[in-house]
C-alpha positions in Angstrom: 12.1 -32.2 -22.3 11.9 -29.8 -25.1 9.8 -26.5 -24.3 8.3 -25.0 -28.0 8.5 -21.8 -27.0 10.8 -19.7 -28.6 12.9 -16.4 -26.6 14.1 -14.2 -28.9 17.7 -12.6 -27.3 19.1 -8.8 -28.4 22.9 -8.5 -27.6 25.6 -7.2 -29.8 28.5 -9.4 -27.1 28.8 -12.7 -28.8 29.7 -14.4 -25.1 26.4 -13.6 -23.4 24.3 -14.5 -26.9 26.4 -17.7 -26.7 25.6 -18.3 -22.5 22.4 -17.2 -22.9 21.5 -19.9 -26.0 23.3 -22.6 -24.2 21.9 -21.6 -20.7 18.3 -21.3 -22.5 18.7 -24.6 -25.0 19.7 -27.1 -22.4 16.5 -25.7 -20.0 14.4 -26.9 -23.6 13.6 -23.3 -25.3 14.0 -22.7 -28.7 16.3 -19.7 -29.1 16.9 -16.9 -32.0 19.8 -14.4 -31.6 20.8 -11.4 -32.8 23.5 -8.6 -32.5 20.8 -5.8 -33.8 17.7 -4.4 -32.3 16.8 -3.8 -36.1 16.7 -8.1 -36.8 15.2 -8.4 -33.3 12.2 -5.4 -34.4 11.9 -7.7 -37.6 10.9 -10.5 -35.4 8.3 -9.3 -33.1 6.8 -7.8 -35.9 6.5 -11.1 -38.0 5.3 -12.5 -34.6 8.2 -14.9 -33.6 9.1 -15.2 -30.4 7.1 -16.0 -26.6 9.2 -14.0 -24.7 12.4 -11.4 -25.4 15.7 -10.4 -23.8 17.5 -7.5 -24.5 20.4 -5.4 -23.6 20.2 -1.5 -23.5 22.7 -0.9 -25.5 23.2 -2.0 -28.9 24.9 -0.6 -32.3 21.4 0.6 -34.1 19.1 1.1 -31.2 18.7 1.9 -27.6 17.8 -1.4 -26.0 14.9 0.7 -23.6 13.5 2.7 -26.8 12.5 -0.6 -28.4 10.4 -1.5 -25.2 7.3 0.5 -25.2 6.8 0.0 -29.1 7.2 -3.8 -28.9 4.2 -3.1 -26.3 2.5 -1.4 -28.7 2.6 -3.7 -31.4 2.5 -6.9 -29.6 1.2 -5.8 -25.6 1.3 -9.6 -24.6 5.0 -10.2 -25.8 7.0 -10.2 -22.4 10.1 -8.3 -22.1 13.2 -8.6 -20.0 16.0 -6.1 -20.4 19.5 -6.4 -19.2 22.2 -3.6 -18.6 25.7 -3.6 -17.9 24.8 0.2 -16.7 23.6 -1.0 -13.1 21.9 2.1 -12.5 18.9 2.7 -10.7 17.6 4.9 -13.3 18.1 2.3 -15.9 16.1 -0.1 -14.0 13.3 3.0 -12.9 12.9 3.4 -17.0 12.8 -0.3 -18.0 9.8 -0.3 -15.1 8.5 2.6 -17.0 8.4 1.6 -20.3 6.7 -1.9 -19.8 9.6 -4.2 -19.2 8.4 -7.5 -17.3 12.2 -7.2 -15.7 15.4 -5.7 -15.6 18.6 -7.8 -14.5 21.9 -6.0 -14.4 25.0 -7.3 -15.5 26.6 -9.5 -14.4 23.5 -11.9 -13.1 23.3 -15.2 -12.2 22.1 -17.7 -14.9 20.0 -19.5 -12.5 18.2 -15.8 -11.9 17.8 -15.3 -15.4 16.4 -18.5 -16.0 13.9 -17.9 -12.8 12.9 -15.1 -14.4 12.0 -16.5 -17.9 10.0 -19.0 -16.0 7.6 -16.0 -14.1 7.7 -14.3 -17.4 6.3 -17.1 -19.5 3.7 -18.4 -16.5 2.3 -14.9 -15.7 -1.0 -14.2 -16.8 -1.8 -12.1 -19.7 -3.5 -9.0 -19.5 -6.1 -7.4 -22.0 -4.3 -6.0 -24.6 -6.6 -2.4 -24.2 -5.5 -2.4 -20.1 -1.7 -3.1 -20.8 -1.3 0.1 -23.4 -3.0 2.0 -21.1 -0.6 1.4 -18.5 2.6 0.4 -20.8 5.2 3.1 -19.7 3.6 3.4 -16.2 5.9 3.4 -12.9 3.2 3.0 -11.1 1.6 -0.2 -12.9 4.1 -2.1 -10.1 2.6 -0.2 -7.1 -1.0 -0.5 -5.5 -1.5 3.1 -6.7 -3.2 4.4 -9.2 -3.0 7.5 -11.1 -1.0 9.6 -14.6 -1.0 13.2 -13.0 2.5 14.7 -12.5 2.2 14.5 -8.3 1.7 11.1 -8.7 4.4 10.2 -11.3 6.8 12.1 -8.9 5.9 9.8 -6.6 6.1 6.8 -8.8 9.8 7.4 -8.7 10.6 8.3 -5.2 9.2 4.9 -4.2 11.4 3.4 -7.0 14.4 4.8 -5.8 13.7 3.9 -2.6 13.2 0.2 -3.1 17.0 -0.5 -2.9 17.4 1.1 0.2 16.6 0.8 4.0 16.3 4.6 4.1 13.9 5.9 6.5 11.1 7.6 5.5 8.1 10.1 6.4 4.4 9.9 4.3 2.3 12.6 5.5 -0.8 13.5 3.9 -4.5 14.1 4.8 -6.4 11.0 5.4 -7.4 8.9 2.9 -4.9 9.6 0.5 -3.0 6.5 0.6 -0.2 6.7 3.6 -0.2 2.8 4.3 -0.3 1.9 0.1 2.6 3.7 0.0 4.4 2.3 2.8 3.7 -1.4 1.1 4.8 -0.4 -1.6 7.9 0.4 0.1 8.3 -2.6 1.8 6.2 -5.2 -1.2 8.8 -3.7 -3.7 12.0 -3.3 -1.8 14.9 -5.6 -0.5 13.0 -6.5 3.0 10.3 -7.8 0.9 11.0 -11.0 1.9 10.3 -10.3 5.8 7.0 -9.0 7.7 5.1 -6.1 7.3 4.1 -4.9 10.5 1.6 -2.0 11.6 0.9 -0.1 14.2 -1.3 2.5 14.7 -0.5 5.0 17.8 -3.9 6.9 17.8 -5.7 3.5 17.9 -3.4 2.3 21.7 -3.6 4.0 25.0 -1.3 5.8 25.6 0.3 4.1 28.9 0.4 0.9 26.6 2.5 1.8 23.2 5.8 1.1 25.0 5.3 -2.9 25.6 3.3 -2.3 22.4 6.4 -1.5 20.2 9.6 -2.6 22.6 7.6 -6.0 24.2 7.8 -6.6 27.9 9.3 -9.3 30.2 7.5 -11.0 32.9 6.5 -9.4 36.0 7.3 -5.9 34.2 3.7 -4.9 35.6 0.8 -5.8 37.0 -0.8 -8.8 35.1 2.1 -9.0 33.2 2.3 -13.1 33.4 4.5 -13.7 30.2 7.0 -12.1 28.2 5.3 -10.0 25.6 7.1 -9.9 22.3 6.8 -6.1 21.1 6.1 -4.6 16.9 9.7 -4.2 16.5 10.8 -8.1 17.2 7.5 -8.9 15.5 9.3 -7.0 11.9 12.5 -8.3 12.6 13.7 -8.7 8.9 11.1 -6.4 7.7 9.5 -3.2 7.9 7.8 -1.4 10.7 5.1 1.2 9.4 4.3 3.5 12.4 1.0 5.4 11.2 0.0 8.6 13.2 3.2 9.2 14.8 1.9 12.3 15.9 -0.1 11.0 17.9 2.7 8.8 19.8 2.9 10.0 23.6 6.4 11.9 24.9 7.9 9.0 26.7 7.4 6.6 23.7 9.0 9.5 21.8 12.3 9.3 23.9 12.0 5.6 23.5 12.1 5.7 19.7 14.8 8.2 19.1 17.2 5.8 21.2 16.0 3.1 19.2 17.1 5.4 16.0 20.0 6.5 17.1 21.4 3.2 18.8 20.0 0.9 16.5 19.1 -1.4 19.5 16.3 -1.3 22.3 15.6 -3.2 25.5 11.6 -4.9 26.1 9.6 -2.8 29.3 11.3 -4.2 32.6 14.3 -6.0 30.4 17.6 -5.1 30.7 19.2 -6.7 27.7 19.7 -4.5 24.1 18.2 -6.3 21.3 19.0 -5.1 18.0 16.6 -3.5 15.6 16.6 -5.3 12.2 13.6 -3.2 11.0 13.0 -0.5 8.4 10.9 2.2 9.5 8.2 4.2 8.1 6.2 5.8 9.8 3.1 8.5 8.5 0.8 11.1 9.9 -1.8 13.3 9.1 -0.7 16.0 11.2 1.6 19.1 10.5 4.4 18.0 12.8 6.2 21.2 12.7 3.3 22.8 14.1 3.5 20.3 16.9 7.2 20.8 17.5 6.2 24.3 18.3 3.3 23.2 20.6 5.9 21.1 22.4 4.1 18.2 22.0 6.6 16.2 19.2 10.4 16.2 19.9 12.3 18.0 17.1 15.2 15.5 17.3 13.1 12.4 16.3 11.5 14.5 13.6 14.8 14.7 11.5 15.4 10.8 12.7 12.1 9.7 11.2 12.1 12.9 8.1 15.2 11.2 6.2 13.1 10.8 2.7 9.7 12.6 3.4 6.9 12.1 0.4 3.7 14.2 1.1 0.8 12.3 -1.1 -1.3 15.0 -2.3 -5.1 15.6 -1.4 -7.3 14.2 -4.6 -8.9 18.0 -5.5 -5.1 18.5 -6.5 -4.9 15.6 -9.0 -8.4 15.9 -10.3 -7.1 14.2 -13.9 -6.7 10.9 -11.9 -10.5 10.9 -11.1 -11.2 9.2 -14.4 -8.4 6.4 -13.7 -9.3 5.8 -9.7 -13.0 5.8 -10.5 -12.5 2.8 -13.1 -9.8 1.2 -10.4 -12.6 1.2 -7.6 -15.3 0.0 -9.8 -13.8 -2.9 -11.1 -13.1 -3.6 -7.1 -16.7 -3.4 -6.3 -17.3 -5.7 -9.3 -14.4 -8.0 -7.9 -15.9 -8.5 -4.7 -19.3 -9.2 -6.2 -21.0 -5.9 -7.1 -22.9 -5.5 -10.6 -20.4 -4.2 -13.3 -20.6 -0.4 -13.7 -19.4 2.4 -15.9 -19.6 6.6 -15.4 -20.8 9.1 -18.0 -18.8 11.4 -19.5 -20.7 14.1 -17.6 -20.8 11.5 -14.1 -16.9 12.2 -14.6 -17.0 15.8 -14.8 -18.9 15.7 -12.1 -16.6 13.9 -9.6 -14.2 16.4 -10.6 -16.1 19.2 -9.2 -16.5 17.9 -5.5 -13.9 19.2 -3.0 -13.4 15.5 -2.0 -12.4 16.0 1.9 -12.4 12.0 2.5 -9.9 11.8 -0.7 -9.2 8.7 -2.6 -11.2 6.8 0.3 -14.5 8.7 0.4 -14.0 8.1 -3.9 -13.8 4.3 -3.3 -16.7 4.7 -1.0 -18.7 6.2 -3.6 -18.1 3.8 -6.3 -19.2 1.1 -4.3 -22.3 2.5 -3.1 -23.1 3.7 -7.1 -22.5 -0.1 -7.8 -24.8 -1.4 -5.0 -27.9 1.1 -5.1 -28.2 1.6 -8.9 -29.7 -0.4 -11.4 -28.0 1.3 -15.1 -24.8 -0.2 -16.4 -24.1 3.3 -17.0 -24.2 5.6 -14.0 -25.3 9.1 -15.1 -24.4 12.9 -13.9 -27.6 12.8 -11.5 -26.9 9.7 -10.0 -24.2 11.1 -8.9 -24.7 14.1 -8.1 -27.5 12.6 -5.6 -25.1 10.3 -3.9 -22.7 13.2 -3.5 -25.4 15.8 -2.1 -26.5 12.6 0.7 -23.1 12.4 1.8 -22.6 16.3 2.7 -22.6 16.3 6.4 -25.5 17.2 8.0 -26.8 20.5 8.7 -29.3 21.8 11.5 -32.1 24.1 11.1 -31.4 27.8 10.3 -28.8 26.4 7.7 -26.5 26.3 10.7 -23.7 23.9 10.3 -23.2 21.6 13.8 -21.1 19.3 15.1 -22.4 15.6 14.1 -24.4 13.5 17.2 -23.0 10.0 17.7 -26.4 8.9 17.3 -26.3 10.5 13.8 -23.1 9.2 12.9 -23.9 5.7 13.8 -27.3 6.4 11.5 -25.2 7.6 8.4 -22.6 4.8 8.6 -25.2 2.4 9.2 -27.4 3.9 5.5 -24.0 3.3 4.0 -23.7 -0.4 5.1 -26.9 -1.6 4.4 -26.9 0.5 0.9 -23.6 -1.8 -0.1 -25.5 -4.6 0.8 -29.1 -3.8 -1.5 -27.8 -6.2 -4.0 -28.3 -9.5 -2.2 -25.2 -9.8 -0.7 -25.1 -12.0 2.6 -25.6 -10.4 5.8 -25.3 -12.0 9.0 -24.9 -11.5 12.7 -25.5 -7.6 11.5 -27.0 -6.6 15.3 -23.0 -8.5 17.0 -21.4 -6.5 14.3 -22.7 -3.4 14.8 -22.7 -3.8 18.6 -18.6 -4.6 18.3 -18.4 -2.0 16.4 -19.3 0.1 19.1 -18.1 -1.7 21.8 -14.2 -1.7 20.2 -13.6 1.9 20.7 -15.7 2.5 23.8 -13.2 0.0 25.4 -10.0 1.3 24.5 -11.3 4.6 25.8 -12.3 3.6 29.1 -9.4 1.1 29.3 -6.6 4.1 28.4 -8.5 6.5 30.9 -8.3 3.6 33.5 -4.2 3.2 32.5 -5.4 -0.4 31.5 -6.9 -1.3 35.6 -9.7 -3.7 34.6 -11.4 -3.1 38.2 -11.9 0.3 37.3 -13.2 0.1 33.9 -15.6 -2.6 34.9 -16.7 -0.2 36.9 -17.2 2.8 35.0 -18.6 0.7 32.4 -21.2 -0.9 34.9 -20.1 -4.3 33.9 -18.7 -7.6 35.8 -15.0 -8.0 35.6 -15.3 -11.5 34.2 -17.7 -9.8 31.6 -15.1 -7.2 30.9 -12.2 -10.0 30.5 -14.6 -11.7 27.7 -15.3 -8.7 25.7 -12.0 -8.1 25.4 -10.7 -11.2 24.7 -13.7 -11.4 21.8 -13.1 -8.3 20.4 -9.3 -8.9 20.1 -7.6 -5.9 22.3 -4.3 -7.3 23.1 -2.7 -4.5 24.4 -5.0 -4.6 27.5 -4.9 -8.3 27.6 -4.0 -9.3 31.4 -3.7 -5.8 33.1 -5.7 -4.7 35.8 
């Protein structure tokens, strides 16, 4: 079967140009080859070719230099660069400068070919998007963003992606700690195994061990099956521990054996089962303040600290408003929201916020802009409003106070229903709400009970059987059984 699409192929070694036409002919391309990054220039700009391949370095040109300004003249012209120089940085700059791919040599045939298939069959992007973001590290990576923080970033994660090195995000909430540990995993060589989270704030503390390790049968009360723990569960992949600093002592001890041994045994078990996991793990906390509170164990600090990337707060990339503010718009409009644009002045007005809930409380924003106005174009006092109704509030005297529950329930609830004005469906709001509610207030009585059903039944003024329901309704297996 004969394929009309043509590949145009840059290489000034007459044995790959010769594999590469066979290899390409017999799989039905049509196939142009040159020695010269000069004919190949020639080419794109007469508009030949559906996809090209090119080496880095060639008598007249630099392979790489030739990427971004095929972008430019042709952005939906596909481009896959190979490199005897198997360097990371080779590959980081072919990301960087638009390349679809980078293969070094020597590579398979049958990879190369798999990758001229993806190349051809991915989906073309609008030609104004893709020389925005030609040249981009971070057009691979669920971030978004041009400032130099993020850029720096960019390229940590790159060179990370060949590694299993283990690595500390820390950063203020809402600035992206479990994107970037995706991107770690989505982008790197255990990409092809689970991504597992775990969240140690959100477990009692008495349960994180047969949390993370698993348990065998009869290891405590209730305990009437093995229970296979996170790291089994990422066996192959990666295991993203957010809030670390919140993880309890004797989980701590637990963890740096697991790090230093490389093996652990499941609560009441006795054999060592090895850890095949990469870890990451994040927190929001200043750990080398809680080192010298005693309350984190310096030892697993340098286990865990081997690549540490702090994400910045938003007020200190203010340029990436602009960028993130288009990124979360087109979201809400994704998921069903009216299209929306900012003002010039809207913009300049984001970037004057102090933006405490970061990149979240931004996405936030946009969504609720989407939902509660009617303009295509969203003006400075639109948002300005929206901004002013989010300030926490304040109690008379212009005395600032701490937030009632009641009140907190009242502002997230505004927010809901707001993101909803638009006609969006809305069912089963009053069991939603309620499990909202009900979630946390269980895992607090249930940790302050050390997981004894009886007793939180009790102190919750409910029947045990009643208990047992909730909890199997609102999914809290880690107190599944106990008590």
């Amino acid at each position: 079967m004969t394929d009309s699409r043509t590949i145009l192929i840059a290489d000034d070694d007459r044995a790959i140009r010769t594999v590469l036409s066979q290899a390409l002919g017999r799989s039905g391309y049509q196939v142009r080859a040159t020695s010269s990054a000069s004919t190949l220039w020639r080419w794109v700009e007469d508009g030949e070719g559906d996809l090209v391949i090119t080496d880095v370095i060639m008598p007249d040109e630099n392979g790489l230099d030739l990427v971004p300004r095929i972008k430019r003249v042709r952005p939906d012209l596909r481009v896959v660069v190979m490199s005897a120089q198997s360097t990371f940085m080779t590959a980081l700059k072919a990301a960087q400068r638009g390349a679809f791919e980078y293969l070094p040599k020597p590579f398979d045939l049958k990879e190369l070919l798999a990758v001229v298939e993806r190349a051809l069959a991915a989906p073309q992007v609008a030609a104004e998007a893709e020389e925005e973001e030609a040249g981009e590290a971070g057009e691979r990576l669920p971030l978004v963003g041009r400032s130099p923080a993020m850029q720096e970033i960019y390229r940590t994660v790159a060179r990370l992606t060949t590694t299993d090195l283990t690595v500390m995000i820390t950063g203020e909430s809402g600035t992206g700690k479990e994107l970037v540990s995706r991107a770690l995993h989505d982008y790197g060589r255990r990409r092809g195994g689970p991504f597992i989270a775990i969240n140690m704030a959100a477990i009692p503390r008495e349960l994180i061990e047969s949390e993370l390790f698993g348990h065998e049968r009869g290891a405590f009360t209730g305990a009437l099956n093995r229970g296979i723990g996170r790291f089994e569960q990422a066996a192959g992949g990666t295991l993203f521990l957010d809030e670390i600093g919140d993880m309890p002592p004797e989980a701590q001890t637990r963890l740096l054996r697991v790090l230093q041994e490389g093996e652990f045994t499941t609560v009441g078990g006795r054999n060592p089962i090895k850890a095949n996991v990469r870890i990451v793990a994040a927190t929001h906390r200043d750990l080398r303040q809680s080192i010298r509170q005693g309350l984190f164990r310096e030892d697993l600090f340098y286990r865990l600290n081997v690549v540490p990337i702090r994400l910045p707060p938003l007020r200190e990339r203010l340029e990436d408003i602009p960028l993130l503010a288009r990124h979360f718009l087109d979201r809400a409009r994704a998921s069903g929201l009216p299209s929306k644009q900012l003002s010039n002045e809207a913009l300049e007005r984001l970037k004057q916020h102090g933006w405490p809930g970061n990149a979240r409380e931004l996405e936030n924003l946009m969504r609720r802009l989407a939902a509660l106005y009617a303009q295509e174009t969203i003006g400075e006092d639109a948002v300005a409003a929206e901004l002013s109704e989010a300030e926490p509030p304040a109690e008379a005297g212009g005395r600032t106070g701490p937030e009632t529950l009641e009140q907190a329930v009242e502002r997230h609830l505004k927010a809901f229903v707001a993101a909803h004005k638009d006609g969006l469906p809305v069912r089963d709001l009053y069991d939603r709400v309620l499990a909202e509610v009900e979630r946390p207030l269980l895992r607090l009585v249930l940790g302050a009970t050390r997981g004894n059903q009886i007793k939180a039944a009790a102190m919750l003024g409910l029947n045990r059987n009643t208990l047992r329901k909730k909890i199997r309704e609102l999914d809290l297996p880690v107190v599944r059984g106990l008590g």
